[in-house]
One Martini backbone bead per residue (centre of mass of N, CA, C, O) as a GRO file, in nm:
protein
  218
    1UNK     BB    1   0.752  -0.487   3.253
    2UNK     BB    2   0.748  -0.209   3.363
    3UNK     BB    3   0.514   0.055   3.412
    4UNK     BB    4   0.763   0.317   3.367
    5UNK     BB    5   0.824   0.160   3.077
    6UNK     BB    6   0.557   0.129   2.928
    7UNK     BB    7   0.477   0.407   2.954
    8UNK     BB    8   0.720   0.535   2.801
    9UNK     BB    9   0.638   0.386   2.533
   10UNK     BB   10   0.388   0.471   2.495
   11UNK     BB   11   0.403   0.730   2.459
   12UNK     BB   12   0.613   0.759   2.220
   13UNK     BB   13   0.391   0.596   2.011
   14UNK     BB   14   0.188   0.826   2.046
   15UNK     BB   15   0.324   1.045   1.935
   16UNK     BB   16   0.340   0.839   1.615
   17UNK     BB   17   0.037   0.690   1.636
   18UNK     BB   18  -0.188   0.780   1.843
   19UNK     BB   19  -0.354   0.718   2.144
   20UNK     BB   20  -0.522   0.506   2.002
   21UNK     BB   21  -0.306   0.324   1.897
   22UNK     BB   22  -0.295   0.240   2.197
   23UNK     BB   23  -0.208  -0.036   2.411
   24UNK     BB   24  -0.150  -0.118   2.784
   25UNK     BB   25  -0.204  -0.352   2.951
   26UNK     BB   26  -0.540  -0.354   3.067
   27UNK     BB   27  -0.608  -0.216   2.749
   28UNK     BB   28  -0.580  -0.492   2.606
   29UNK     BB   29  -0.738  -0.649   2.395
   30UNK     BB   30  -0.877  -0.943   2.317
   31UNK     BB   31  -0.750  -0.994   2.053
   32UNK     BB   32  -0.447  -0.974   2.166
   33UNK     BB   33  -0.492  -1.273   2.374
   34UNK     BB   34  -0.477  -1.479   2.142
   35UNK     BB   35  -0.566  -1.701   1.909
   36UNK     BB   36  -0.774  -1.817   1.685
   37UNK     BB   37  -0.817  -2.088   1.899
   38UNK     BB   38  -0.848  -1.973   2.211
   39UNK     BB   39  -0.595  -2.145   2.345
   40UNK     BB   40  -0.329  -1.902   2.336
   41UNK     BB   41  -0.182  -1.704   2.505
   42UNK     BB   42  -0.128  -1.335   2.459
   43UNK     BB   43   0.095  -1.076   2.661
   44UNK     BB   44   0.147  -0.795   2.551
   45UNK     BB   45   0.280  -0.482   2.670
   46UNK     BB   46   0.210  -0.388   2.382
   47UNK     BB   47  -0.010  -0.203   2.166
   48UNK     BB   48   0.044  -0.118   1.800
   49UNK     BB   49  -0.075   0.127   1.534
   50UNK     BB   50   0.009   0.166   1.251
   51UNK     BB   51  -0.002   0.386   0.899
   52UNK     BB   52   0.273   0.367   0.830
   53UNK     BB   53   0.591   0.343   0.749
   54UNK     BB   54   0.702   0.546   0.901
   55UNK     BB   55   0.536   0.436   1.171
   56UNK     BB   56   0.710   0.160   1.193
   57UNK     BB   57   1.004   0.322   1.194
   58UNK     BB   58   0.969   0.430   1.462
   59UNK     BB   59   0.912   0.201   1.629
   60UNK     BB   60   1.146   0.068   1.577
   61UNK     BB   61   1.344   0.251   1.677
   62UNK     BB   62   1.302   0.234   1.944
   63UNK     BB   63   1.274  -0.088   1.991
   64UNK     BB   64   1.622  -0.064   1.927
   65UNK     BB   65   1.720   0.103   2.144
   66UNK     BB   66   1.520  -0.054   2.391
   67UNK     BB   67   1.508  -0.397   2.327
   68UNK     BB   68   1.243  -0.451   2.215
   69UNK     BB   69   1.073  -0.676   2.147
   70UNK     BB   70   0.843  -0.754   1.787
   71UNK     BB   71   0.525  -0.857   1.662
   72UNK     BB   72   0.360  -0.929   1.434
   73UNK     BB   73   0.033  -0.811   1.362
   74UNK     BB   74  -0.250  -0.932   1.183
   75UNK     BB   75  -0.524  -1.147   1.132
   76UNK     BB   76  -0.468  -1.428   1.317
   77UNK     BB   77  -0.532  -1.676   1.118
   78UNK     BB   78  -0.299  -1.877   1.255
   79UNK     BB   79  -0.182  -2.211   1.372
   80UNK     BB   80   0.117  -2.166   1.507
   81UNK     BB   81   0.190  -1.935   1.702
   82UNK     BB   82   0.305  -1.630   1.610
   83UNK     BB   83   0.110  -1.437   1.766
   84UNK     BB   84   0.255  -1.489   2.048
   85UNK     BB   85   0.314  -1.341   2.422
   86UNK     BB   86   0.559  -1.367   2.635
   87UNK     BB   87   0.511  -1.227   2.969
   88UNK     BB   88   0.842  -1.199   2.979
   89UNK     BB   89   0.940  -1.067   2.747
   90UNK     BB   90   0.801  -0.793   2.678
   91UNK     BB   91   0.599  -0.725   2.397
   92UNK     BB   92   0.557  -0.612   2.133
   93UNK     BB   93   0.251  -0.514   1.919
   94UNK     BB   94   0.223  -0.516   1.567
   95UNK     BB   95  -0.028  -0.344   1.399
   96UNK     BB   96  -0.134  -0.391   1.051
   97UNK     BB   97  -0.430  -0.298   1.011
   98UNK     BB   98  -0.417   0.055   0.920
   99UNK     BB   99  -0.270  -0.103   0.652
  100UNK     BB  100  -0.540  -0.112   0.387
  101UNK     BB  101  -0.464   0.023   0.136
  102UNK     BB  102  -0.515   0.081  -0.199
  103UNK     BB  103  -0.288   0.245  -0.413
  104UNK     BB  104  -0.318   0.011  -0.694
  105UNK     BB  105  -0.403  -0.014  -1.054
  106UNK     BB  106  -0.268  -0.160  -1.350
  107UNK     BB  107  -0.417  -0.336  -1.572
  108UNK     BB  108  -0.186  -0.367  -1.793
  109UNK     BB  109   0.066  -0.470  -1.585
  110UNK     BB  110  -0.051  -0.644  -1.374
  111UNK     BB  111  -0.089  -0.472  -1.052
  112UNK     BB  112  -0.028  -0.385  -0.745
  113UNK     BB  113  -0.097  -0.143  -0.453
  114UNK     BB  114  -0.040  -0.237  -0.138
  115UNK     BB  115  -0.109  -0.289   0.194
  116UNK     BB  116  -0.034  -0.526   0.469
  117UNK     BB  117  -0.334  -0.496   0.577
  118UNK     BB  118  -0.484  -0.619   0.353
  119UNK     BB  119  -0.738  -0.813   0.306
  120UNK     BB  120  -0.712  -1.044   0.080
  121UNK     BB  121  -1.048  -0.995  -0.049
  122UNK     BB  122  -1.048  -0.718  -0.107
  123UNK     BB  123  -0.870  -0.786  -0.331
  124UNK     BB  124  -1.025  -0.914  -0.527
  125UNK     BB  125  -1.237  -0.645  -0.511
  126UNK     BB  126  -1.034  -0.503  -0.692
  127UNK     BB  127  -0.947  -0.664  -0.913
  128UNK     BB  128  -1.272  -0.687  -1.035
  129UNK     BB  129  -1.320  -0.397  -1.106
  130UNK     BB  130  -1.063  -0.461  -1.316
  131UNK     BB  131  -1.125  -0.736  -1.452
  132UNK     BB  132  -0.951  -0.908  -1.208
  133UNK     BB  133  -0.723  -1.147  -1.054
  134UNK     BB  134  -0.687  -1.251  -0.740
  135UNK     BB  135  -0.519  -1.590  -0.673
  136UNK     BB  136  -0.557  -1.564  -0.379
  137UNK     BB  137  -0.651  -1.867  -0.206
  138UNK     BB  138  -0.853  -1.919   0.131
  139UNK     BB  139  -0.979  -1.957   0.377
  140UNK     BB  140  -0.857  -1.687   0.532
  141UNK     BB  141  -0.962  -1.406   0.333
  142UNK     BB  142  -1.124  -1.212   0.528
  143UNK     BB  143  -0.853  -1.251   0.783
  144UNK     BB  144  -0.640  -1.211   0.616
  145UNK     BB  145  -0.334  -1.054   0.523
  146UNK     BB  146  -0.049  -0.956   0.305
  147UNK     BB  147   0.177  -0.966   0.482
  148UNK     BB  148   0.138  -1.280   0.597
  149UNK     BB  149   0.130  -1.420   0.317
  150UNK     BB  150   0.437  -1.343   0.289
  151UNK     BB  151   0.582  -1.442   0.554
  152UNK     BB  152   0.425  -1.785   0.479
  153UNK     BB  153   0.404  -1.870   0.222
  154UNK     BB  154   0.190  -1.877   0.060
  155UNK     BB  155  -0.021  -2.047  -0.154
  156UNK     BB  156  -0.313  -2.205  -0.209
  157UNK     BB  157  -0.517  -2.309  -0.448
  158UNK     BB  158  -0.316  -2.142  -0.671
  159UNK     BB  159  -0.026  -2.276  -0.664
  160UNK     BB  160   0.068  -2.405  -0.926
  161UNK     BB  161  -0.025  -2.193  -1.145
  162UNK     BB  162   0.054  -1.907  -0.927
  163UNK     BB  163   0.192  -1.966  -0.698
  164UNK     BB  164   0.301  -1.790  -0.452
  165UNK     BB  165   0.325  -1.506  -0.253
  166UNK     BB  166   0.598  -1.374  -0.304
  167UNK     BB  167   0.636  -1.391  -0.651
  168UNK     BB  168   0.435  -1.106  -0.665
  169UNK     BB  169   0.661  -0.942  -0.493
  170UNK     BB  170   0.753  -0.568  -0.378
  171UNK     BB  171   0.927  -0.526  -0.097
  172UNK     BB  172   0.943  -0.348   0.125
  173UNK     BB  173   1.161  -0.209   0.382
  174UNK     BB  174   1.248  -0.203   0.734
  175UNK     BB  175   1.437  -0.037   0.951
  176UNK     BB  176   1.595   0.029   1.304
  177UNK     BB  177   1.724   0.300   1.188
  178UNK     BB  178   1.491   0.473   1.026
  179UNK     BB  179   1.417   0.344   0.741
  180UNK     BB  180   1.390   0.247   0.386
  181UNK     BB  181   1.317   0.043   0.144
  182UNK     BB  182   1.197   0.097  -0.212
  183UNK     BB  183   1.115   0.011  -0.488
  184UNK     BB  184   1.134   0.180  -0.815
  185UNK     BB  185   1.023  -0.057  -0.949
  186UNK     BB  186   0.815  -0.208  -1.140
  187UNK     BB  187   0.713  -0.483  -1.181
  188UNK     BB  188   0.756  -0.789  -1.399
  189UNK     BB  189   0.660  -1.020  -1.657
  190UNK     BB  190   0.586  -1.369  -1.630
  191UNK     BB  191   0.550  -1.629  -1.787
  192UNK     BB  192   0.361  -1.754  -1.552
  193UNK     BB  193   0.176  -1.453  -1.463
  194UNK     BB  194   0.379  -1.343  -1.278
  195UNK     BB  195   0.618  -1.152  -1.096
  196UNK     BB  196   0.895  -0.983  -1.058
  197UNK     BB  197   1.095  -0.783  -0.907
  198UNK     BB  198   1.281  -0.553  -0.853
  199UNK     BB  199   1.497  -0.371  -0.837
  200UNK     BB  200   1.824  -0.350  -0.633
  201UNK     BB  201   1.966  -0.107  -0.477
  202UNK     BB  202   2.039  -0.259  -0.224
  203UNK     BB  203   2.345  -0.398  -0.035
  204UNK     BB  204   2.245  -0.530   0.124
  205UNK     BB  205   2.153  -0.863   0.271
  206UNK     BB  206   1.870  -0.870   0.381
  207UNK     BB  207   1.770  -0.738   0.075
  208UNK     BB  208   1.919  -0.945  -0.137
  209UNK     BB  209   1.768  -1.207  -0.024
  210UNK     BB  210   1.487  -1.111  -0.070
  211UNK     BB  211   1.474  -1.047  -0.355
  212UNK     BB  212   1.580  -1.316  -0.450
  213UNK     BB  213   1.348  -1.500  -0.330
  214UNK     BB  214   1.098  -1.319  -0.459
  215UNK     BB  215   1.164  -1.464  -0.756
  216UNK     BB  216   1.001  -1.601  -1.025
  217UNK     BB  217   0.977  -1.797  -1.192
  218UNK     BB  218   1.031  -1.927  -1.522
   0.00000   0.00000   0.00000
């Protein structure tokens, strides 16, 4: 990606989530240059901090306008090689780190309102505060994300017993032309102990497909 093209498109993302949540080229951090095991160098263009959905829905607007290819980055701490960039693609770097509030705990519904950001671990310490138990557990859950969690359909050690991580959770879901589509209602309780999705106004297919997806066992 040419310096004329970084700076406009940096520029573009500042106006969207703030000067300081952008990082590009020579001014991207170490955090972004690696992967967990310090061994795959990743090169990406432009290092972008969204703090809302709206402003996800934003940057991905520019990044479909202008075909700049996009990678989420978590917590970083896969061991796939799933957020490396290689230095050729030119690509955006989308960082959920600053979506990491807990909007919600339910404790009779048994469920929560968390952003993609939240690390895993906080989960825990924010459900045992109401007396519940987040069952999602890994090696990584100091530093590992919950919207990473549900992207790589995470398992975790209660996994038999509670399930993956995608089958509690209503995601909403973000598109290119700068909308999103939200669950209306709250999750529903399944025998198992997990949730199952909310009904889904939207009949998109990727929508259809993802909600369908992540419908809990019965």
């Amino acid at each position: 990606m040419d310096e004329i093209r970084v700076n406009d498109l940096a520029s573009r993302f500042a106006a969207i989530c703030g000067e300081a949540h952008v990082e590009a080229g020579d001014g991207i951090g170490p955090r972004y240059q690696s992967d967990w095991l310090g061994k795959a160098v990743s090169e990406p263009a432009i290092v972008v901090r969204p703090a809302s959905t709206e402003e996800v829905a934003g940057v991905m607007k520019i990044c479909a306008e202008t075909r700049t290819p996009v990678i989420p980055f978590g917590g970083n701490s896969g061991l796939a090689s799933g957020t490396i960039a290689r230095a050729e693609d030119q690509v955006v770097m989308l960082s959920l780190e600053r979506m990491n509030k807990v909007r919600k705990i339910d404790a009779p519904g048994r469920y929560m309102v968390a952003e993609a950001g939240c690390i895993i671990e906080s989960l825990h310490h924010a459900a045992a505060a109401e007396g519940l138990m987040f069952p999602l557990v890994f090696g990584a859950k100091g530093t590992a994300q919950i919207g990473g969690a549900l992207g790589t359909n995470a398992g975790g050690l209660n996994v038999v017993c509670c399930s993956s991580a995608p089958s509690p959770c209503s995601t909403p879901c973000t598109k290119p032309a700068s909308w999103r589509f939200s669950p209306s209602t709250r999750p529903t309780a399944s025998r198992n102990g997990g949730t199952t999705s909310a009904p889904n106004t939207c009949s998109c297919p990727p929508c259809t497909n993802a909600i369908r997806s992540c419908r809990a066992s019965p």
